[in-house]
C-alpha positions as CSV (number, residue, x, y, z in Angstrom):
1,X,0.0,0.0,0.0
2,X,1.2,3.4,-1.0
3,X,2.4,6.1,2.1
4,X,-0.1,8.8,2.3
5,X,1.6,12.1,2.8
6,X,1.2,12.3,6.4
7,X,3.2,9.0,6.2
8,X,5.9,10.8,4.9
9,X,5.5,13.9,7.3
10,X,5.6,11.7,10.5
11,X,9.1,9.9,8.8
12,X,11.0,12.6,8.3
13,X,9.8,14.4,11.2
14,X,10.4,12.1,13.8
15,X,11.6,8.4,12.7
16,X,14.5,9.5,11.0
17,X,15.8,12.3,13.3
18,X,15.8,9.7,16.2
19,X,17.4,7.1,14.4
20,X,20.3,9.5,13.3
21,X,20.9,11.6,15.7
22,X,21.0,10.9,20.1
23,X,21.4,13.4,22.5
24,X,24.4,13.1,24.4
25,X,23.9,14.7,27.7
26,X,27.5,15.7,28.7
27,X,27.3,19.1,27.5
28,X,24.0,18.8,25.8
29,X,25.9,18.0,22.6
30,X,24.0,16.2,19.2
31,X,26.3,13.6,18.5
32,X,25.4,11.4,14.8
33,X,24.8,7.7,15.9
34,X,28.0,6.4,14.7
35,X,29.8,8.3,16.9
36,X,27.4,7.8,19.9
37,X,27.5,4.3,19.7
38,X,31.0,4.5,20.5
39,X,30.1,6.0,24.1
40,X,27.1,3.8,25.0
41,X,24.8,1.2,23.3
42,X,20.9,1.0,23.6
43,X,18.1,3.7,23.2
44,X,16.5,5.3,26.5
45,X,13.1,4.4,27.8
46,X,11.7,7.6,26.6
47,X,13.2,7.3,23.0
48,X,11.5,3.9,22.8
49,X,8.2,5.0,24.1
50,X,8.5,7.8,21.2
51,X,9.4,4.8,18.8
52,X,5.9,2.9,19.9
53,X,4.0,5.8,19.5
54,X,5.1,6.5,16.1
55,X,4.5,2.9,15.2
56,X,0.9,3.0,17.0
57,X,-0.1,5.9,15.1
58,X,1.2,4.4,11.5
59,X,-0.8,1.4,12.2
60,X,-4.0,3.7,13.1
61,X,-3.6,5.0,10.3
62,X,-3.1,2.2,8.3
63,X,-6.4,0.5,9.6
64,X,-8.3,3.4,9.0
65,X,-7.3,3.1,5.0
66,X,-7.8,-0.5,5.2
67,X,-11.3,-0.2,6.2
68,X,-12.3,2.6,4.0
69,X,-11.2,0.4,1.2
70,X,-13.2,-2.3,2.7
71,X,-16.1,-0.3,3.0
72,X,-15.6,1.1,-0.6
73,X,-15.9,-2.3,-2.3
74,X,-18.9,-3.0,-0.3
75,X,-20.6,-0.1,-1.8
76,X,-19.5,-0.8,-5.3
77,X,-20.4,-4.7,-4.9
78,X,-23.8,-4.0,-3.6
79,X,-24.6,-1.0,-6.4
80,X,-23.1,-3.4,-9.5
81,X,-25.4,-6.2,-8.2
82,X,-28.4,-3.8,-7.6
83,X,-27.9,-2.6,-11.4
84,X,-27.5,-5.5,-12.7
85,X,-31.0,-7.2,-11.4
86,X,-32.3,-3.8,-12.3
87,X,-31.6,-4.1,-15.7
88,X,-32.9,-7.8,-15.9
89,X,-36.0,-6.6,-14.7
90,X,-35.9,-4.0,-17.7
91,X,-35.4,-6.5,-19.8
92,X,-38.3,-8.9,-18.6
93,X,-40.6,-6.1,-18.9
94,X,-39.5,-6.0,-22.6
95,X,-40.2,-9.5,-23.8
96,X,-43.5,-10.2,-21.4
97,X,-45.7,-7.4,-22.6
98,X,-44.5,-4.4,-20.0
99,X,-45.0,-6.5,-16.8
100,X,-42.6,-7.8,-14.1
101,X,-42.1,-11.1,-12.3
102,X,-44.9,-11.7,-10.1
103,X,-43.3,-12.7,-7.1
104,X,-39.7,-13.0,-5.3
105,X,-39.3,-16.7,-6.7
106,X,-39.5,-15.5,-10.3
107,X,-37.5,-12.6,-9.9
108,X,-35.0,-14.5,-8.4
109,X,-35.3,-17.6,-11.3
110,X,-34.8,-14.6,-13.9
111,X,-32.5,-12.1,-12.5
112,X,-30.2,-15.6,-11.8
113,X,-29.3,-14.9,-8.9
114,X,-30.0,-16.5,-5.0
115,X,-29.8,-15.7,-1.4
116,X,-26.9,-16.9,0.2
117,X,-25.1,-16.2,3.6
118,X,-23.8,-12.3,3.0
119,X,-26.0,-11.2,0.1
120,X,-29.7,-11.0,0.0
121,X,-32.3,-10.2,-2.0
122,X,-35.5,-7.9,-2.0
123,X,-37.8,-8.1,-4.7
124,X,-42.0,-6.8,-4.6
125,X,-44.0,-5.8,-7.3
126,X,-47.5,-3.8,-7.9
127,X,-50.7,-5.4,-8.2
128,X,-51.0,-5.0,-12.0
129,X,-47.2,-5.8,-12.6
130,X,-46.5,-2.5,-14.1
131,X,-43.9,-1.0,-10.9
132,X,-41.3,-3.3,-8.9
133,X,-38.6,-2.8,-6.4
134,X,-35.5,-4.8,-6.6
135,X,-32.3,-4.4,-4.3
136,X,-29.4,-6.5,-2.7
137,X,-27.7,-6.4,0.5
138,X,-23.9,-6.9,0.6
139,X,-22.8,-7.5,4.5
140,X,-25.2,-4.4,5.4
141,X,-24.8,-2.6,2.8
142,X,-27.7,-2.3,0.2
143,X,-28.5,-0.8,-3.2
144,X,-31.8,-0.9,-4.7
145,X,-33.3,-0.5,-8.1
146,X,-37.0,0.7,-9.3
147,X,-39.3,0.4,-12.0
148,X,-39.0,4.7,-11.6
149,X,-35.2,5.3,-9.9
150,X,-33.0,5.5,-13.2
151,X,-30.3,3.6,-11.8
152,X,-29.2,1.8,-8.5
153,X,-29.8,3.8,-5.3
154,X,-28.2,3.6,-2.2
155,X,-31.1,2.3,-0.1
156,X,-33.6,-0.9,0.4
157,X,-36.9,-1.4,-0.7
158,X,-39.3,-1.8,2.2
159,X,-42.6,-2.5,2.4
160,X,-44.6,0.3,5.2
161,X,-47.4,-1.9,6.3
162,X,-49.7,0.6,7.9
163,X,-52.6,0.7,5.9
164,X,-53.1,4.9,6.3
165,X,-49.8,5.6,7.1
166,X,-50.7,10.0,6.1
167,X,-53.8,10.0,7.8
168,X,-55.2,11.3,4.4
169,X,-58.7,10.9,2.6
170,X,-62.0,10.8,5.1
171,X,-62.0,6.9,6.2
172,X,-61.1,5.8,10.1
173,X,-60.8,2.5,9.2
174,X,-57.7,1.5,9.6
175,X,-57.1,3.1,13.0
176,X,-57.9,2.5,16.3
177,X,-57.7,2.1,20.1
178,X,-56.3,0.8,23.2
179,X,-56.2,0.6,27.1
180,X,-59.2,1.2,29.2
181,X,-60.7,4.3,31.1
182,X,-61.1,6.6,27.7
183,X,-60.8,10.3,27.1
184,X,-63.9,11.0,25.1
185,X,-62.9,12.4,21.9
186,X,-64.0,13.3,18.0
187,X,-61.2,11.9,15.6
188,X,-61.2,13.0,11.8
189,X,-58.5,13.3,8.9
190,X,-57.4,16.8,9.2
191,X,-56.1,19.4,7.4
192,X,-55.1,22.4,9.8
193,X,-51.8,20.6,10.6
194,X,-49.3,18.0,9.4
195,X,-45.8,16.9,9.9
196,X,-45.3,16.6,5.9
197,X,-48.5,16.6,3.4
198,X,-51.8,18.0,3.7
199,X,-53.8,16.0,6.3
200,X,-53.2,14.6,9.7
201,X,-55.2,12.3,11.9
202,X,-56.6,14.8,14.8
203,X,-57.9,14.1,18.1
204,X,-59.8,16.8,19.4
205,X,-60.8,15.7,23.9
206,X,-63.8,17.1,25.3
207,X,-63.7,14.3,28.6
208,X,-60.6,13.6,30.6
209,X,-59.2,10.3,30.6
210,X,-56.4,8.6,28.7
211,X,-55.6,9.2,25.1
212,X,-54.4,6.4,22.2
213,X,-54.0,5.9,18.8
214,X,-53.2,2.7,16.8
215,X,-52.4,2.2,13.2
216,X,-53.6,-0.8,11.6
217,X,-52.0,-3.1,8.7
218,X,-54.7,-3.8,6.0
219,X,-55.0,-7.4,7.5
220,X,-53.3,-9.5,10.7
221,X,-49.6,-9.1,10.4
222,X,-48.3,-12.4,10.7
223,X,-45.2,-12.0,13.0
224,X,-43.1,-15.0,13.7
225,X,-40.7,-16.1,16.7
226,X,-37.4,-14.2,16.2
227,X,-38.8,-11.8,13.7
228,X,-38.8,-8.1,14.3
229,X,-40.7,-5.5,13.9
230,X,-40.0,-1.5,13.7
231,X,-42.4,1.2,14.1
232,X,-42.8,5.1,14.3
233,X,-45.1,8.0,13.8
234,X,-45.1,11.8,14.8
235,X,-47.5,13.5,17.3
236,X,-48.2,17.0,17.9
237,X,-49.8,17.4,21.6
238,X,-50.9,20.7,23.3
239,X,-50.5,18.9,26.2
240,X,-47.3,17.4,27.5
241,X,-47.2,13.8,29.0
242,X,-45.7,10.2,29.3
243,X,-47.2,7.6,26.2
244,X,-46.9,4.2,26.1
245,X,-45.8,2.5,23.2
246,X,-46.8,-0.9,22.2
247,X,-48.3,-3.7,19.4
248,X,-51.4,-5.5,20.3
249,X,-51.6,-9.0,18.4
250,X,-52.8,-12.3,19.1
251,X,-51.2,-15.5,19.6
252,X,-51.2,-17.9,16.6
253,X,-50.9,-21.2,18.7
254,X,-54.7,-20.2,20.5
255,X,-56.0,-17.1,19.2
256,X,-55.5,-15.1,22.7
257,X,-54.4,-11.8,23.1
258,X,-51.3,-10.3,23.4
259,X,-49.2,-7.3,23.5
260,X,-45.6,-6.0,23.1
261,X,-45.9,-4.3,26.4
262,X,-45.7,-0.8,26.9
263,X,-42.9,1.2,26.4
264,X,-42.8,4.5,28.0
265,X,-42.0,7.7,25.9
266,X,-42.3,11.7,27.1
267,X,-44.4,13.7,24.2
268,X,-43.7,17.5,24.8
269,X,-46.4,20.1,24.6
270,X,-46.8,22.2,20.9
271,X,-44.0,20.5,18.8
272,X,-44.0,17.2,16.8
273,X,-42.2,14.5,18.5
274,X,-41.3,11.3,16.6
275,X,-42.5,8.1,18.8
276,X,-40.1,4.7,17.5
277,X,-39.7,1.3,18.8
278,X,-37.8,-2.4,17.7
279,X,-39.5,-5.3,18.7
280,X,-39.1,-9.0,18.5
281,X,-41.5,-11.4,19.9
282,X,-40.9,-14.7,21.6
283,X,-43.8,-16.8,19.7
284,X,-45.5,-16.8,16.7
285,X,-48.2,-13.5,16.6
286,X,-50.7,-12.3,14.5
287,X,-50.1,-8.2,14.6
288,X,-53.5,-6.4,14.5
289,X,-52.9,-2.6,15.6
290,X,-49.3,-0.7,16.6
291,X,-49.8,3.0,18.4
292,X,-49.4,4.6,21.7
293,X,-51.9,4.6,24.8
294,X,-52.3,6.0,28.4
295,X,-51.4,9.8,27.6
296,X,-53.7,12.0,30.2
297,X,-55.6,14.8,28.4
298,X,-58.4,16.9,29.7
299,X,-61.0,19.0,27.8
300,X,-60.1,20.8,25.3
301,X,-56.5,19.4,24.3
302,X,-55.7,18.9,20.7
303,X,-53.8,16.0,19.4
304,X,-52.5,15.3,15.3
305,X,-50.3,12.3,14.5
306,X,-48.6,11.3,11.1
307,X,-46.5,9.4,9.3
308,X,-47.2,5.9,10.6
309,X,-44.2,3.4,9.8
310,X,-44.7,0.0,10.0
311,X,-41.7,-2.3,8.6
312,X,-40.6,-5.9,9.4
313,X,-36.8,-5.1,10.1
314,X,-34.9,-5.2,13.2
315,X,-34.0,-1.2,12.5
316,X,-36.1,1.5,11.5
317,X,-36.1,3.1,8.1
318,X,-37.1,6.1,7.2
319,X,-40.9,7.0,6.4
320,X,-42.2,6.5,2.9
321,X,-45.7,5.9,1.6
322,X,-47.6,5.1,-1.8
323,X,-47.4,8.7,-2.8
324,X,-43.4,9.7,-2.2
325,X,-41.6,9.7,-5.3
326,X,-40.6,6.5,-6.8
327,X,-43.2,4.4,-4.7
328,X,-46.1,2.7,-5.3
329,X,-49.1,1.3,-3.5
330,X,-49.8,-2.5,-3.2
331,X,-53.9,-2.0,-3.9
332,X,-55.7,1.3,-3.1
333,X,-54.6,4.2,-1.9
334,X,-54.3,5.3,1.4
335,X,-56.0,1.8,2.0
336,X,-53.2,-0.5,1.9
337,X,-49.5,-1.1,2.1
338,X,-47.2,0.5,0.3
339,X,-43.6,0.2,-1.3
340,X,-40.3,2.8,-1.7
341,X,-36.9,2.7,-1.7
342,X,-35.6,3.9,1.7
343,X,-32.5,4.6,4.0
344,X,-32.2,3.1,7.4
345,X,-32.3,5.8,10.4
C-alpha cells in the first residue's frame, strides 16, 4: 500500500531524526549515531516510548485506509449487483408485454441470482405488474433498483405496512384504540396541521381520561418467533405527557391476546415529536394494531399524528408511503401497504 503524505510527514519528522541523531547529555551535545554508539549502546526508555507511539499511530492510520477500502468495495459490490438485477427486470418487462415477475421466486429464477449467507435479496412488485422494487444487501450494505429510480440507489426497498400511514382521505378504518378508562374524543382526517402533506389524523378531547391511537395493517400481520418489527409516527400534543408504546396481536398457537408491552416515551407540549420502537416477539403472533396509549388529556387538548411506519426489520427506516416519489401502492390508496426505496435511520 502506497504512504499517504502524512506517512511521509511523521518519517522525516520524527523516525529518522531519532534514528540519526542521540542526545548526548555531557554538554547537551548532538552527536550522529555512529559516533554515539561509541560511548554507549541502547536507546532510553523515553526514545522507545517515542518509537511505539510512532508505530501506533502508522498502524492507526493504516487500519483506517484499510477499512475505508473495505467499506468502498462494499458499496460498489452492492450497487453493480443492484444494477444488474435492475436491468434484468428491464429487460423482462421488454419481452412479457410491459409487466414484471410476479413474485420473489421468479425474480430470483430470472435475475439468476440466490440468497446466500452475505448477500440478500429484496424483490416486490404492484398489483398490476406495471412498478417493482429490486435491491441486494452486501454485508449491510444495500443498493436498490426501481421500475421509476433510473439507476441503482443507495437504499432498500421496504414494504410500510400501515394501511393509512398520512392520515389522508376521510376513512377511520384503519385506526384504532387501546387501554381502558377513555378520554372521550372526536377523531377525523385533518387538514389544519401535518408533519409533511396536507392532512393529519386529529384528536380533538372534550372528557378527561387517557388518550391512544393505533395504526392498523390492512389485514393481521403475521409475526413469527425471532422476527422483528420496527415502528414510528409523529405526534403534535398541546399537552405534554408520558405515552406508552406498544403492538397488540394475538397468539397464533390459540388465538389469545397479546401485546408487546408498553414502552414509556415523554411527548412534549406544541411541537411534533417522533415516537419509535424495535420489537421481536418470543412466539408466533398475529399483529393487528401498533400506536401509543395512556397519555392524560383533559377537555379541550388537541392531538395530530402522522406518518405511521410499520416495517418488518430489526431497524427503522425512514418514512415512505404510496405517494413519495418513486413508490407505489400494493392496492388502493391510502387503504393498503405501500412500497419505496428507503434509507435506514
Amino acid at each position: 500500500m502506497a504512504c499517504k503524505p502524512y506517512d511521509n510527514i511523521i518519517f522525516h519528522s520524527v523516525v529518522q531524526p531519532l534514528l540519526t541523531y542521540r542526545l548526548a547529555h555531557d554538554g547537551h551535545a548532538i552527536i550522529p549515531l555512529m559516533q554515539w554508539g561509541k560511548k554507549q549502546t541502547g536507546f532510553t526508555i523515553v526514545e522507545l516510548l517515542i518509537v511505539v507511539v510512532v508505530i501506533a499511530i502508522l498502524a492507526a492510520i493504516t487500519i483506517v485506509s484499510y477499512n475505508g477500502i473495505q467499506n468502498r468495495a462494499k458499496e460498489s459490490a452492492a450497487q453493480s449487483t443492484a444494477a444488474q438485477v435492475g436491468k434484468r427486470m428491464l429487460q423482462h418487462a421488454i419481452e412479457k408485454g410491459e409487466v414484471y415477475p410476479a413474485d420473489k421466486a421468479a425474480f430470483l429464477s430470472y435475475a439468476g441470482v440466490a440468497d446466500t449467507s452475505d448477500t440478500t435479496y429484496d424483490y416486490f412488485v404492484s398489483p398490476d405488474q406495471k412498478s417493482f422494487c429490486a435491491g441486494t444487501t452486501k454485508q449491510n450494505v444495500s443498493y436498490s433498483f426501481s421500475a421509476s429510480s433510473g439507476g441503482a440507489v443507495k437504499g432498500r426497498c421496504m414494504e410500510n405496512l400501515a394501511a393509512n400511514p398520512s392520515a389522508a382521505g376521510v376513512s377511520l378504518a384503519y385506526f384504532g384504540a387501546a387501554g381502558s378508562s377513555h378520554a372521550t374524543t372526536s377523531k377525523a382526517i385533518a387538514t389544519d396541521r401535518a408533519h409533511s402533506g396536507t392532512s393529519a389524523l386529529k384528536a380533538t378531547v372534550s372528557a378527561a381520561g387517557q388518550l391512544s391511537v393505533m395504526s392498523k395493517p390492512v389485514a393481521p400481520l403475521r409475526l413469527n418467533a425471532g422476527e422483528s418489527l420496527s415502528w414510528s409516527f409523529w405526534v403534535y400534543s398541546t399537552k405534554a405527557g408520558n405515552v406508552s408504546n406498544l403492538a397488540e396481536a394475538n397468539r397464533v398457537s390459540d388465538g389469545t391476546y397479546t401485546n408487546s408491552g408498553g414502552v414509556v416515551s415523554n411527548v412534549p407540549a406544541n411541537t411534533w415529536t417522533k415516537i419509535s420502537r424495535t420489537w421481536s416477539p418470543s412466539e408466533d403472533q398475529n399483529i393487528s394494531q401498533i400506536g401509543f396509549y395512556n397519555l392524560q388529556v383533559v377537555s379541550g387538548d388537541l392531538l395530530w399524528f402522522d406518518e405511521f411506519a410499520i416495517y418488518k426489520s430489526d431497524k427503522p427506516y425512514q418514512y415512505s408511503d404510496g405517494d413519495s416519489t418513486g413508490a407505489f401502492w400494493n392496492g388502493n390508496v391510502n387503504a393498503s401497504s405501500s412500497v419505496n426505496i428507503v434509507l435506514a435511520e
